[in-house]
C-alpha positions as CSV (number, residue, x, y, z in Angstrom):
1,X,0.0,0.0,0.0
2,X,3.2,2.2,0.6
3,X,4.1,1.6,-2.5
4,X,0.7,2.6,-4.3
5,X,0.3,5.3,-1.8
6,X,3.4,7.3,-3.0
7,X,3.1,6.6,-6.4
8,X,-0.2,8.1,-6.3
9,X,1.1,11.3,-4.2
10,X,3.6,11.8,-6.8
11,X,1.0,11.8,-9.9
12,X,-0.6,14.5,-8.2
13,X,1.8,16.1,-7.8
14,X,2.8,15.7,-11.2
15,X,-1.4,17.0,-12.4
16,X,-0.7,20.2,-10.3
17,X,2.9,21.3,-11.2
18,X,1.6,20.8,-14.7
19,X,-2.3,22.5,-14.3
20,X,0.1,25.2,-12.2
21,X,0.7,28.3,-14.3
22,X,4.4,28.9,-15.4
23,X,6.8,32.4,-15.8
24,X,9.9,31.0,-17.1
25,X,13.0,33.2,-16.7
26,X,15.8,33.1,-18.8
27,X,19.1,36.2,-19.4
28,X,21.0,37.1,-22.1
29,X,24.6,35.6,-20.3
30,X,24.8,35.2,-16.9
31,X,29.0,36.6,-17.1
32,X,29.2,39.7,-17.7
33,X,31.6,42.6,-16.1
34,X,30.3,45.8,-13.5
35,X,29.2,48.7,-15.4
36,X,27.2,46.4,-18.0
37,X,24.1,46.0,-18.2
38,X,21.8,42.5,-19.3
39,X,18.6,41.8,-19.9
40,X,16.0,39.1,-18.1
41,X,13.1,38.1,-19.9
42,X,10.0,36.8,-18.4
43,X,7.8,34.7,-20.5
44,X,4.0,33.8,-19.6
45,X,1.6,31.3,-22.0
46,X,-1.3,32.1,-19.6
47,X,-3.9,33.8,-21.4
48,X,-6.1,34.8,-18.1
49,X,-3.4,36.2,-16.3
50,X,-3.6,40.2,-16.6
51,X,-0.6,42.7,-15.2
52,X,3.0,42.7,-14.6
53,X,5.5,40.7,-13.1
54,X,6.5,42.2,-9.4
55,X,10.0,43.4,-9.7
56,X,10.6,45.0,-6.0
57,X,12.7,41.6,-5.3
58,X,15.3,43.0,-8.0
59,X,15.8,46.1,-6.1
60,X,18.7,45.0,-3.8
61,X,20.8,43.9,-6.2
62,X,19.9,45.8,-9.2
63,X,18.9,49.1,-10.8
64,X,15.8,48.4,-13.5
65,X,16.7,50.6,-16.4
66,X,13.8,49.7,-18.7
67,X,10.5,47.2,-19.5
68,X,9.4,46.8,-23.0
69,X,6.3,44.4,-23.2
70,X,5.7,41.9,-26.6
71,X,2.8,40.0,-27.2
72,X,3.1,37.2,-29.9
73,X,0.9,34.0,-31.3
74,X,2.4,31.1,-32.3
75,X,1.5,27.3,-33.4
76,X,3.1,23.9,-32.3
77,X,1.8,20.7,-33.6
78,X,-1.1,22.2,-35.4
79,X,-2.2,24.2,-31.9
80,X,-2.2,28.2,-31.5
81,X,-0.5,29.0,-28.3
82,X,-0.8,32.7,-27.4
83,X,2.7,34.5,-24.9
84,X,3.4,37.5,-23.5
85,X,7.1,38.5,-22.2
86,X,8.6,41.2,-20.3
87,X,11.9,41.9,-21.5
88,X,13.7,44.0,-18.6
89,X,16.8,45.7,-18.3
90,X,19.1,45.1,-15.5
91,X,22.4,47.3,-13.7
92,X,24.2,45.3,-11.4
93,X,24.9,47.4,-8.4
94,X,28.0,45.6,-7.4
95,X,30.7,43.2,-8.4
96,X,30.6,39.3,-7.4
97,X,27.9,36.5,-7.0
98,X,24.3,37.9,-7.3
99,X,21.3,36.0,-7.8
100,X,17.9,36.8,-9.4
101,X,15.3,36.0,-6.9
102,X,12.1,34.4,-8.0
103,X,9.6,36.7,-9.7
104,X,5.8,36.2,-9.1
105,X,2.8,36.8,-11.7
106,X,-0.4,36.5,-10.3
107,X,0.3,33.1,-8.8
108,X,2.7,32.0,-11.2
109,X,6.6,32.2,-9.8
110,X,9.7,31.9,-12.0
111,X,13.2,30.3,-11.2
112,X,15.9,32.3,-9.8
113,X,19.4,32.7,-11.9
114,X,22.7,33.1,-10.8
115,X,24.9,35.9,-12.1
116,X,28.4,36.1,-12.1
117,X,29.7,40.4,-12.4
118,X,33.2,40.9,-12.9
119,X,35.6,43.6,-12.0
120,X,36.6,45.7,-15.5
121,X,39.4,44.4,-16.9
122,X,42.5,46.8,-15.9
123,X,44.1,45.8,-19.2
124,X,40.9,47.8,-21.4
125,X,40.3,51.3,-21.6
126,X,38.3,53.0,-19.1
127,X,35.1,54.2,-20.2
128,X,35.0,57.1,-18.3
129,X,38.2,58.5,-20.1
130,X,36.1,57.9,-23.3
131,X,33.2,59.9,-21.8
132,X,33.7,63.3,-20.2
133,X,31.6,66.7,-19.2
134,X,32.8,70.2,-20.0
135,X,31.3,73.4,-18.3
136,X,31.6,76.8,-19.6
137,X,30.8,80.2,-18.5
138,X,31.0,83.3,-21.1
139,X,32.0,85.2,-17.9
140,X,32.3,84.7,-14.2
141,X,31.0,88.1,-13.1
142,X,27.5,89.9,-14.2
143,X,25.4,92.4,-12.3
144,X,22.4,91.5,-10.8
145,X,19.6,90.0,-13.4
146,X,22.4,90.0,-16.0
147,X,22.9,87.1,-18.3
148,X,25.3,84.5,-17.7
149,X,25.5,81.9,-20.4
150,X,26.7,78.4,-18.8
151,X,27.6,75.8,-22.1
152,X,27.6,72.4,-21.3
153,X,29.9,69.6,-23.6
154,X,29.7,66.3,-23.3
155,X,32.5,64.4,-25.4
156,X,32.4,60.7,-26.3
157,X,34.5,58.5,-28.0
158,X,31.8,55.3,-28.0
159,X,28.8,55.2,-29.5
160,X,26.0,56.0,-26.8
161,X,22.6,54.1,-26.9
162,X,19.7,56.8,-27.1
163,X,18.8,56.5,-23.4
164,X,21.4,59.2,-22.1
165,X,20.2,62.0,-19.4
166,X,21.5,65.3,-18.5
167,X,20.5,66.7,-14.5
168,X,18.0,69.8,-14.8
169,X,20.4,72.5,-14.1
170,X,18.4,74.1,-11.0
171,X,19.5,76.9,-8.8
172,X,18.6,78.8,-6.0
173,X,18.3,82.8,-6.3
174,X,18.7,82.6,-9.9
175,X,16.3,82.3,-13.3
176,X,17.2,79.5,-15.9
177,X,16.2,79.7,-19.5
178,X,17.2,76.8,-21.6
179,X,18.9,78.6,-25.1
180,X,16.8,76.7,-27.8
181,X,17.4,72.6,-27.8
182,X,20.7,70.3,-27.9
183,X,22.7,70.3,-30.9
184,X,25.6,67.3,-31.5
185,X,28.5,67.9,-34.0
186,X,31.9,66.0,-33.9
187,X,35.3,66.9,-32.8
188,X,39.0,66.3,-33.1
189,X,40.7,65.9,-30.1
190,X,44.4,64.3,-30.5
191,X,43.3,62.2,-33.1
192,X,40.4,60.9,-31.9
193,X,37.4,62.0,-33.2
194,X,34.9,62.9,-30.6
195,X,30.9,63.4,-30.8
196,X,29.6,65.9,-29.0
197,X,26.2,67.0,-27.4
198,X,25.8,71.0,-26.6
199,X,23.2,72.3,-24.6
200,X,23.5,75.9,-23.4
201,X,21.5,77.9,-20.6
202,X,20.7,81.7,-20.0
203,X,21.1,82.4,-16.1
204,X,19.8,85.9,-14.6
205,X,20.9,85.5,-10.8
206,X,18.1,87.4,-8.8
207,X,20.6,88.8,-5.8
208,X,23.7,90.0,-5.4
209,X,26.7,87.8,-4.2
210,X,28.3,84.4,-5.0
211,X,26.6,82.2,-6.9
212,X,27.5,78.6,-7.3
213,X,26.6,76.5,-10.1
214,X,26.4,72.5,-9.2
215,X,28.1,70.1,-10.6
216,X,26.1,68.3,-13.7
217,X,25.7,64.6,-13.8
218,X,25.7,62.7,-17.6
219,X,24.2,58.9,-17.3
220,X,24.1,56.8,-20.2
221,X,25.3,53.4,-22.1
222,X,27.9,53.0,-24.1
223,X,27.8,50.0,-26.7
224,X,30.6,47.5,-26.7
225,X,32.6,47.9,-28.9
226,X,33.6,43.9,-29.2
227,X,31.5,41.7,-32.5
228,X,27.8,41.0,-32.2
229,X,25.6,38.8,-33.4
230,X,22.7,40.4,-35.8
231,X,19.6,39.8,-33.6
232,X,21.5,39.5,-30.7
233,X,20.3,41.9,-27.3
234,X,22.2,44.6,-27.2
235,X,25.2,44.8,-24.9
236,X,26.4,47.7,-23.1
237,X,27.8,49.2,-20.3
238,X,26.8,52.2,-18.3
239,X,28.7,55.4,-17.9
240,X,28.1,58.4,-15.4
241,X,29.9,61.5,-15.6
242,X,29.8,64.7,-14.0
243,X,31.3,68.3,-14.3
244,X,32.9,70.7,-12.3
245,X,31.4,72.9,-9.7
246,X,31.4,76.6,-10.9
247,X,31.4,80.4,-9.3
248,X,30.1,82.9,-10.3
249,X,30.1,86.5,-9.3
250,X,27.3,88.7,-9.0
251,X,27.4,92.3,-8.4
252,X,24.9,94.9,-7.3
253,X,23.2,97.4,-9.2
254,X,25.4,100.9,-9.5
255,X,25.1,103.5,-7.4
256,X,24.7,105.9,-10.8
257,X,22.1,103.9,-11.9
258,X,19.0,106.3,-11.8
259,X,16.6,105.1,-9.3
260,X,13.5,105.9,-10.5
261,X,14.3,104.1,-13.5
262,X,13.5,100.2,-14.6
263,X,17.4,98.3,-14.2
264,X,17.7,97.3,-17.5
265,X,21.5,95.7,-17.8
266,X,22.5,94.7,-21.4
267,X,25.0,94.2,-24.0
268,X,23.1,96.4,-26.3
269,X,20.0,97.9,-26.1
270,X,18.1,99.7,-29.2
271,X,14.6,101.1,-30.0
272,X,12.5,101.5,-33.2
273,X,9.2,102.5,-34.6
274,X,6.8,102.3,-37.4
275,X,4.2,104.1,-38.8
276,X,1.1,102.8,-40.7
277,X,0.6,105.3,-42.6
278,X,3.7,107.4,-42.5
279,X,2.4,110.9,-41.6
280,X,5.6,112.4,-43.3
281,X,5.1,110.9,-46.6
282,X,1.1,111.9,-46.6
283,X,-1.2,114.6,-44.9
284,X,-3.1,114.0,-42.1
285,X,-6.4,115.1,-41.1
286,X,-8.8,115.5,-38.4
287,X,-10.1,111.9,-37.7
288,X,-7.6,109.2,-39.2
289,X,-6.3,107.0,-37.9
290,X,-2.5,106.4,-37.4
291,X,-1.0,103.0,-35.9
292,X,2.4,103.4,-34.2
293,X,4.7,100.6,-33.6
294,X,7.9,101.1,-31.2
295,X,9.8,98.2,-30.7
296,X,12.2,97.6,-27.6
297,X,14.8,95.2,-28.7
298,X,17.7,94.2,-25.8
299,X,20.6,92.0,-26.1
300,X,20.9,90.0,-22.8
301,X,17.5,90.2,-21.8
302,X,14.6,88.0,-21.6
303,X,11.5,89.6,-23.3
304,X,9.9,89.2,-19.6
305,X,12.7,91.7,-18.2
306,X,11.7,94.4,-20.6
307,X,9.5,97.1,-19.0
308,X,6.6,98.7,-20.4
309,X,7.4,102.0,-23.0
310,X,5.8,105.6,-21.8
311,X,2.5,106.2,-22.9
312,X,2.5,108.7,-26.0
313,X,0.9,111.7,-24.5
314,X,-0.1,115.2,-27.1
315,X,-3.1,117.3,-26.3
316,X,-5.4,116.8,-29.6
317,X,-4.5,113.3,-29.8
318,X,-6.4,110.2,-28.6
319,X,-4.3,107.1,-27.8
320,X,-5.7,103.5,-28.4
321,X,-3.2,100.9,-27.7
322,X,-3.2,97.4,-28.0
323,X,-1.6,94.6,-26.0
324,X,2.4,94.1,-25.9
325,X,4.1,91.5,-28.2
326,X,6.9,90.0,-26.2
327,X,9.5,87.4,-28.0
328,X,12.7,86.2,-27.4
329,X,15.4,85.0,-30.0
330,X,18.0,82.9,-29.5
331,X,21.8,83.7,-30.5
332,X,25.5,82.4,-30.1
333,X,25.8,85.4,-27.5
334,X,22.3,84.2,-25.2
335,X,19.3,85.6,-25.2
336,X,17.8,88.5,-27.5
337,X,14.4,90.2,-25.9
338,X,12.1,91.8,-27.6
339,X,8.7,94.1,-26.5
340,X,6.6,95.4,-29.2
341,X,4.1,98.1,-28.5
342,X,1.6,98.9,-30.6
343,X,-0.8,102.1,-30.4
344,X,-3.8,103.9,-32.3
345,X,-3.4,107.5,-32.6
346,X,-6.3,109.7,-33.7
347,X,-6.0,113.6,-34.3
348,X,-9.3,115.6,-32.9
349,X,-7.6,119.0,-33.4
350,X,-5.8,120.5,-36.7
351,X,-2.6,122.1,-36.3
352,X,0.6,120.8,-35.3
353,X,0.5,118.4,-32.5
354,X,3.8,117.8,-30.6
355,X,4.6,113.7,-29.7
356,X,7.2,114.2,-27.6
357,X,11.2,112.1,-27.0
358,X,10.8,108.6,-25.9
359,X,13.4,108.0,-23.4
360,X,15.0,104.3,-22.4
361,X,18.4,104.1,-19.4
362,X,20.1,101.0,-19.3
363,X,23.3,99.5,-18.2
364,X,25.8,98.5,-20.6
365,X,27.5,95.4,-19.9
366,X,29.9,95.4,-22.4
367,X,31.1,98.8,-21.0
368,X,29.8,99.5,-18.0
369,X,28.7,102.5,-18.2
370,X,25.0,104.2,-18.4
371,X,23.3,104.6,-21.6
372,X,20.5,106.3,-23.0
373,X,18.3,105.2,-26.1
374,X,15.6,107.4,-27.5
375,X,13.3,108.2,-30.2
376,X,13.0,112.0,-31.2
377,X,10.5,114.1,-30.4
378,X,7.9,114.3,-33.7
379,X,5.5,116.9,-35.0
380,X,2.6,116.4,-36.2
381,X,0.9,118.3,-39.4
382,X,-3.1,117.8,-39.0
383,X,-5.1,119.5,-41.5
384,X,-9.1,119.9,-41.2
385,X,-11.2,117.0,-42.2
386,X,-13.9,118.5,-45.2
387,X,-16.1,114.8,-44.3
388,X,-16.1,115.6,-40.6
389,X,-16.3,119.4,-40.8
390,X,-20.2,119.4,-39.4
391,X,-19.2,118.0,-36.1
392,X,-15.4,118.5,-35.3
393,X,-14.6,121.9,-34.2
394,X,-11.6,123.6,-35.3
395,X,-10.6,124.9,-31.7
396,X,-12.6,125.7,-29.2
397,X,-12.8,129.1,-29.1
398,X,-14.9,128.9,-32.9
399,X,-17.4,126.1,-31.5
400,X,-20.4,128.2,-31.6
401,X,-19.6,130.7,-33.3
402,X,-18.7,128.9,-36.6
403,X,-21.6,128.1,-37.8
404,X,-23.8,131.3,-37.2
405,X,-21.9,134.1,-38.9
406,X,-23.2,132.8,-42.6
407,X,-26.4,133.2,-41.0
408,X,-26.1,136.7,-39.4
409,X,-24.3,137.3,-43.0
410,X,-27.3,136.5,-45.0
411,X,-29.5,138.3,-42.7
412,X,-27.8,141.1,-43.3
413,X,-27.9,141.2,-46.9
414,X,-31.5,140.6,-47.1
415,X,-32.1,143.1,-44.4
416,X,-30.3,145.6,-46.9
417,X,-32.5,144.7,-49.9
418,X,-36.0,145.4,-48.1
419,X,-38.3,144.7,-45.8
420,X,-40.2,142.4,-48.6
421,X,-37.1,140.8,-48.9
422,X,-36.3,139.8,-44.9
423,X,-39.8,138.9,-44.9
424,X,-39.4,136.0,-47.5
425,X,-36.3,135.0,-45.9
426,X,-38.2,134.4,-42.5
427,X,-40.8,133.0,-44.3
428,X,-38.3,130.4,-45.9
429,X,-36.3,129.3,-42.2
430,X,-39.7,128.8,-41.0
431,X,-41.1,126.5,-43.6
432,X,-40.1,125.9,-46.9
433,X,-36.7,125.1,-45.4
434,X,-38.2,122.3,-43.9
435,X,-40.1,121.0,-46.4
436,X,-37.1,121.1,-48.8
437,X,-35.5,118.8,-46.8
438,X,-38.6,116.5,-46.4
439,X,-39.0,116.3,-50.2
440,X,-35.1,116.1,-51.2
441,X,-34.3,113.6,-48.0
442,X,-35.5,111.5,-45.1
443,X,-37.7,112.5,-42.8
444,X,-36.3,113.2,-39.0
445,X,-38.0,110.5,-38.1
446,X,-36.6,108.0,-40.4
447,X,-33.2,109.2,-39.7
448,X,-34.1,108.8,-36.3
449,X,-35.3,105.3,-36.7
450,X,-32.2,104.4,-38.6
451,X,-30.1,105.6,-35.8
452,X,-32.0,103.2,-33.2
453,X,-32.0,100.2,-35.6
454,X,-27.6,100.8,-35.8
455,X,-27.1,101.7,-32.0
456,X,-29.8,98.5,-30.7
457,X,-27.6,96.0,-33.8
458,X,-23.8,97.3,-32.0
459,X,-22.5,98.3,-35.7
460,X,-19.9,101.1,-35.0
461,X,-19.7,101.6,-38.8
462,X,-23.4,101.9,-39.4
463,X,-24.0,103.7,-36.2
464,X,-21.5,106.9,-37.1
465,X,-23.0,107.2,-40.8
466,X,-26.4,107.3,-39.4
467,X,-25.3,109.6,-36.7
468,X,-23.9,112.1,-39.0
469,X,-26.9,112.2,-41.3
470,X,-29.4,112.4,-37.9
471,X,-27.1,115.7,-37.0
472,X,-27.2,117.7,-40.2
473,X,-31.0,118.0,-40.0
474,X,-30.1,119.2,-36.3
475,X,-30.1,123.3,-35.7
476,X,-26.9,122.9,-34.2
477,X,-23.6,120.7,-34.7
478,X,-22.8,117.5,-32.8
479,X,-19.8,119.0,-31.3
480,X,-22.0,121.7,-29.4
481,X,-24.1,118.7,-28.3
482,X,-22.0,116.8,-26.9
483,X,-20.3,120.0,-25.5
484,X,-22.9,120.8,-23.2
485,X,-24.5,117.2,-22.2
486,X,-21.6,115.3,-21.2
487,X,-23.3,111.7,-21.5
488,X,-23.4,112.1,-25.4
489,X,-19.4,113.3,-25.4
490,X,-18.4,110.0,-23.1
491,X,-20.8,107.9,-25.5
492,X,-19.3,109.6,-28.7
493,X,-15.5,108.5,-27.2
494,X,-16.6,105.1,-26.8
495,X,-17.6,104.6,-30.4
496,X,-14.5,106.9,-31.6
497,X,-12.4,104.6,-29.7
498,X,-14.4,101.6,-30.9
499,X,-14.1,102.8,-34.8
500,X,-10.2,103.5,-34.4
501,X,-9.2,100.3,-32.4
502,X,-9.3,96.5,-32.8
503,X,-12.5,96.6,-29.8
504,X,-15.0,97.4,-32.4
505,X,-16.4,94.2,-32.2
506,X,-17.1,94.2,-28.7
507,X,-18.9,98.1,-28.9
508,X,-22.3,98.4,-27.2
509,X,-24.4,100.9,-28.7
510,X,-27.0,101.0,-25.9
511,X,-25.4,104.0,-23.9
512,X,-25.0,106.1,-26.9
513,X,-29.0,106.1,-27.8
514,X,-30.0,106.6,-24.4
515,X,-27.8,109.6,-24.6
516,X,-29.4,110.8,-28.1
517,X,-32.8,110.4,-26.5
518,X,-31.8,112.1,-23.6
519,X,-30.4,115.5,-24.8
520,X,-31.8,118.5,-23.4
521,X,-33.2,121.7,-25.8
522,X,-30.6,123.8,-26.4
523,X,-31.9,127.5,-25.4
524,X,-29.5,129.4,-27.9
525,X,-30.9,127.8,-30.6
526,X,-34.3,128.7,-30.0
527,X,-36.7,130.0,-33.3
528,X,-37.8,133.0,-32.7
529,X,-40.7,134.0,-30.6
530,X,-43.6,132.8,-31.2
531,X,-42.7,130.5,-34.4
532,X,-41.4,127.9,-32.5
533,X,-44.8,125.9,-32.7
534,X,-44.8,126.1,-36.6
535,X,-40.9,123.7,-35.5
536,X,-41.3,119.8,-35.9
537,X,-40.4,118.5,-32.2
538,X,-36.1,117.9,-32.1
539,X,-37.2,114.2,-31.1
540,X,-40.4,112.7,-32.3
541,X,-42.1,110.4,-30.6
């Protein structure tokens, strides 16, 4: 029965191991030297088993560079098997004996593997002399929020697998702009040639003092150089490099410096502007628009650094600007920063209208030494808008007066011809005038009603046409409107500034009809007594 008994035992034993689901382990050599690195690959035929292989037992002994997962289907003996591996990376973390432990999958274990990691043989090259880090600094003493450009080389003599990594250069006190991406070239250095991987970085230290720059640390594998098999895993060992620890020196702002001023240090500094149209090539009138461009452009500066430009200030002029541009180029000498500012300017007065110097300090670098940049002052030729003549005064002092002396003119030549004469003329302001009008134009009212339609629909363009042709039928201008009722002046700015900017689209026409509905009658324009009943009402109803 002993007999039987155990032979039974050991058939099931046999069932399970073989209903048991397997992870077989297997490496791509199990000799290898420190510094290289191998591969393990886990293999799985169990189609219900879902996630990954636990690898925390490989943490002791070694560093897991990588997992790539591959899923395949094959056949044996006329049957479709379906696998799925895990093909790991491994870094011995030491020389001598080391074993992979068992691995588990679900409930699946694999078998452990004995390793054997050699010290490098003495007799080859070291592959740290074949891999080095190089730190530069264009200078070792800026002021504060200077640049400082730090270059970084890395040389190698061995081809490097694409898995390399650079430390993030990060520092205390200071601002780090990378300067564009890496770029790799080759070099000739006693013979050998050398690739080489560049990556440069714009530094603006925020205080005053020493600064020091840590060293930088270069991981990556290097392929052997020996034979390999095509097909063949690929066999490597791993290099880690790092620089030089680096000073730098950073100095306070001048004493000269102007203190109410921006601190604006830079290698060169310059400003510019544009014109759209050019008032010196063409006249300007009452009403046009003129864009102006001035662009701040700074060597050594980020475009964030650069401070806003002084607002253009004339009496006569309104000023519409836009938001700032900011960009940054990227040279062999660092950083190049550039603000662009962009304005509307629209005359309201003729004459000459005085823009006056733009003004920029900033610290040269190169020199050290103070510098001013500027723009000259500008005059402006503004000449009197014919189209805009019925509602833009030409200064002040005319506003009212303007547009009654052809009247007081005419009434004194008919009051020179005779009595019969003066009384056709009142007869004709009274009446006929009016009727003219009805029978050679709109109505008021329709004008009125087209007014309402273009404020209540937010068009700036239609609203200003109908506006104008609303005011001519009007016994006095829009100026002296919206000079003495100072809701129709603000609304009038609002669509000026809405006709001369890029905010058109967002223009609300609701304040400026309540402000046309709203005007009070104006006592100097009055008909005289007793004939103002003979009048259509100013507003209709």
């Amino acid at each position: 029965m002993s007999r039987l008994g155990a032979l039974l035992l050991g058939l099931l034993w046999s069932l399970a191991a073989l209903a048991d689901p397997t992870l077989q382990a297997s490496v791509d050599r199990t000799r290898l030297e420190a510094g290289e690195t191998l591969e393990l690959t886990l293999e799985s035929q169990d189609v219900t088993q879902f996630g990954k292989p636990d690898l925390r037992a490989l943490d002791s002994d070694f560093e897991v560079r990588g997992t790539r997962q591959l899923n395949s289907l094959h056949s044996l003996d006329g049957e479709t098997r379906a696998s799925t591996r895990w093909i790991i990376t491994l870094l011995p973390r030491r020389s001598g004996s080391l074993r992979i432990p068992e691995l588990q999958l679900g409930q699946a274990r694999s078998q452990a593997i004995e390793l054997q990691v050699q010290q490098a043989d003495s007799q080859r090259p070291d592959i740290a002399s074949q891999v080095f880090i190089e730190t530069t600094l264009d200078s070792t003493e800026v002021y504060v929020q200077a640049q400082a450009v730090l270059t970084v080389r890395i040389y190698h003599s061995v081809a490097l697998y694409d898995d390399s990594s650079l430390t993030p250069l990060q520092l205390d006190n200071a601002k780090v702009d990378p300067l564009g991406e890496s770029r790799t070239y080759e070099k000739d250095i006693n013979g050998v040639r050398h690739g080489v991987i560049e990556t440069r970085y714009a530094i603006y230290p925020q205080q005053s003092g020493a600064l020091e720059i840590p060293p930088l640390t270069f991981t990556a594998t290097a392929a052997d150089n020996g034979e390999q098999p095509a097909g063949t895993p690929r066999v490597g060992r791993q290099v880690q490099v790092s620089s030089q620890p680096l000073q730098l020196t950073v100095k306070p702002i001048p004493a000269s410096y102007p203190k109410n001023r921006p601190w604006l240090p830079a290698r060169s500094l310059t400003l510019e502007e544009r014109w759209n149209p050019d008032p010196a090539s063409q006249p300007t009138q009452i009403g046009d628009s003129l864009t102006r461009n001035v662009t701040l452009r700074a060597e050594g500066l980020s475009s964030t650094q650069l401070p806003p430009l002084p607002a253009t200030e004339a009496v006569g002029l309104r000023r519409y600007p836009d938001q700032p541009l900011l960009r940054n180029e990227i040279s062999e000498r660092g950083m190049l920063g550039n603000r662009e500012e962009r304005e509307a300017l629209v005359p309201t007065h003729s004459g000459e209208l005085s823009l006056p110097a733009l003004e920029v300090s900033w610290w040269n670098t190169l020199e050290d030494h103070l510098e001013q940049s500027s723009l000259p002052a500008r005059t402006l030729n503004v000449q009197d808008n014919p189209a805009l003549s019925a509602d833009t005064p030409v200064s002040d002092g005319s506003t009212r007066q303007h547009p009654l002396w052809p009247w007081q003119l005419a009434t004194l030549l008919f009051a020179l011809t005779s009595v019969l004469g003066f009384a056709l003329w009142w007869r004709a302001r009274s009446q006929p005038a009016v009727l003219r009008a009805a029978q050679s134009g709109p109505s008021p009212r329709t004008l009125l009603d087209d007014l309402k339609r273009a404020c209540q629909a937010n068009d700036p363009q239609a609203t200003r046409q109908a506006l104008d042709a609303w005011a001519r039928q009007q016994p006095e201008t829009l100026a002296e409107m919206a000079a003495r009722f100072v809701p129709l002046s603000d609304a009038l700015d609002g669509l000026n500034g809405a006709l001369y900017s890029e905010t058109g689209q967002y223009w609300q026409g609701d304040e400026l009809w309540r402000a046309i509905g709203a005007i009070p009658p104006a006592e100097q324009v009055k008909a005289p007594s007793g004939e103002s009943g003979n009048l259509p009402p100013l507003y209709p109803k």
